[in-house]
C-alpha angles and dihedrals in degrees: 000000000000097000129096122230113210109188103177122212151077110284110075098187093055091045099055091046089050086049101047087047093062099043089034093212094188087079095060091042096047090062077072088064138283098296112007130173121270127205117205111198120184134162118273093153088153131011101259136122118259100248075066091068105241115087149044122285109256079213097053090053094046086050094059095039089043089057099040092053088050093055088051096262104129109148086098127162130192108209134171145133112218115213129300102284096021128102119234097202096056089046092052076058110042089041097053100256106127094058098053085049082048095046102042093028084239112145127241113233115205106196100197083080093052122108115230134230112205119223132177124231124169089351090302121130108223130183116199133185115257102211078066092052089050093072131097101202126021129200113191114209116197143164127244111230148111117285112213084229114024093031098227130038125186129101113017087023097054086069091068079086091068091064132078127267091244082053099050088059092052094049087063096046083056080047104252098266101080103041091045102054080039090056091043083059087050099047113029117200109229091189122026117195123181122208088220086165103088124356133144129284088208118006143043093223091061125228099132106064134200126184110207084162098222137138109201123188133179143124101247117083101187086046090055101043081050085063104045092045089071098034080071104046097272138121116225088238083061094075111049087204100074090051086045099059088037089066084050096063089242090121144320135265097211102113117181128174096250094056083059113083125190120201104188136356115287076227082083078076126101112256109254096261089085090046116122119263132214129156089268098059094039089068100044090056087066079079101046133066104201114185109179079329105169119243095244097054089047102050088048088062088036092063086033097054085042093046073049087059102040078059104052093244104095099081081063089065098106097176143031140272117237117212138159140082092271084077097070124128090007122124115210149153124252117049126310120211108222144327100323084063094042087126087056111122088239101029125180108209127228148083080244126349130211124249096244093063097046083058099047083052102048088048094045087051098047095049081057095058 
């Protein structure tokens, strides 16, 4: 399967069943054995709720259990390592996790308690922890957002949770790239599924949401961190990692529209009115007029004026951006933000579009000016 499956909303649960039902993943995981053991690995960096930004939906994760144990797969394990400084077990708390391993008699694993095996891989030293290596199939269950360092964070970076803390400090000291792709060719993620719903527009540890409303699943790691590069206003080329783990043989960059398959409209999301709100997107909407514009498009232009800022462009903007489904059918002057403005005199294309390209445009634009 070298496809990826988008299904855009709110409802994360539903989304992820409808998901697994098209792609019938228990076929995959039964070649393992009749009843192997499945590793669930999700993103409790901090222990924060996910509306904060920073970690995987309990929803998401009950979706997939629910619909493995109804497909007879019941050897089922929870795993993770918050942050350094953090506590995993209150965030298996906090984040709504003990009640899924109470509800569905699936074990919570804390990491921090595990021994570790050291491999090499590209002349890099790794330790990883052993409870990780135990498992037969592994679905990696990350969060789609911006990393303070790396710039994006979701597929091959969610496995730095399967190392120990120790480890963690020294991945930094070797500068993150490297050791990274290098754990992604120790621990390969069978099933990877992505908490589109809320992540953050700036940093790992959350504090600055942003709903895109999006559930995104595929095998290919590298595939799917090449997509949500772009989803939040990057290039690939723009995190060493993904071509890192590409040389390595762990997945491949080249992204092409019929690998990307959408289930359903990103019209099934909420209208940005019911988006989350923090400082930092506050000030981004001055730029931006939004009349019944969908989550998913919006938070699309949100990550694309911030990647603007980062550059130093975005004070030339001089006017706003329209976007929403309220703009259909009018022709106007000034830029329109995807397919509901496609009338606009300046129109990006896209329903919605991705962030990268908002911000091609608006360069593009404002080198124009």
């Amino acid at each position: 399967m070298s496809n990826l499956y988008i299904m855009y909303g709110y409802k994360p649960e539903e989304m992820v069943t409808s998901i697994l039902q098209e792609i019938k993943i228990e076929k995959d995981i039964l070649k393992f054995g009749n009843n192997p053991l499945i590793g669930i690995k999700p993103n409790l960096v901090v222990a924060q709720p996910a509306h904060w930004g920073a970690t995987t939906s309990p929803e998401l994760v009950r979706g997939v259990i629910s619909y493995l144990k109804s497909k007879g797969l019941t050897n089922i394990v929870i795993m993770e390592s918050s942050w350094i400084g953090d506590s995993t077990k209150k965030a298996f708390e906090n984040c709504g996790y003990r009640e899924i391993s109470e509800e569905f008699n699936v074990p919570l694993v804390d990491l921090k308690d595990d021994d570790s095996q050291q491999f090499t891989v590209d002349g890099i030293t790794l330790n990883v922890c052993k409870q990780v290596l135990k498992v037969d199939y592994l679905i990696n269950m990350p969060v789609l957002k911006a990393h303070c360092q790396t710039r994006l964070t979701c597929a091959l970076k969610n496995l730095k949770g399967c190392i120990p803390d120790e480890e963690k400090r020294r991945f930094h000291t070797l500068g993150l790239h490297k050791p990274i792709a290098c754990l992604n060719k120790v621990l390969t993620s069978n099933l990877i599924v992505v908490d589109g719903i809320i992540g953050d527009l700036t940093y790992e540890g959350g504090g600055t949401p942003v709903q895109m409303n999006r559930v995104i699943v595929g095998k290919d790691p590298v595939l799917i961190d090449t997509y949500a590069a772009e989803l939040i206003g990057y290039s690939v080329d723009d995190i060493e990692y993904v071509a890192l783990a590409e040389r390595l043989g762990i997945g491949k960059t080249h992204l092409t529209r019929d690998k990307v398959v959408e289930l359903n409209s990103n019209k099934d999301a909420p209208a940005a009115n019911e988006i989350l709100a923090s400082d930092d997107v506050d000030h981004l909407q001055q730029w931006i007029n939004a009349d019944e514009a969908c989550s998913a498009c919006f938070g699309s232009l949100i990550h694309a004026l911030k990647r603007l800022q980062e550059k130093g462009q975005l004070e030339k903007l001089q006017e706003k951006l329209n976007i929403g489904q309220a703009f259909r059918n009018i022709k106007k002057g000034g830029i329109g933000v995807g397919t509901c403005t496609e009338k606009f005199e300046n129109n990006i294309p896209g329903c919605p579009p991705d962030a990268k390209k908002i911000v091609k445009f608006l360069e593009d634009y404002l080198g124009c000016q």
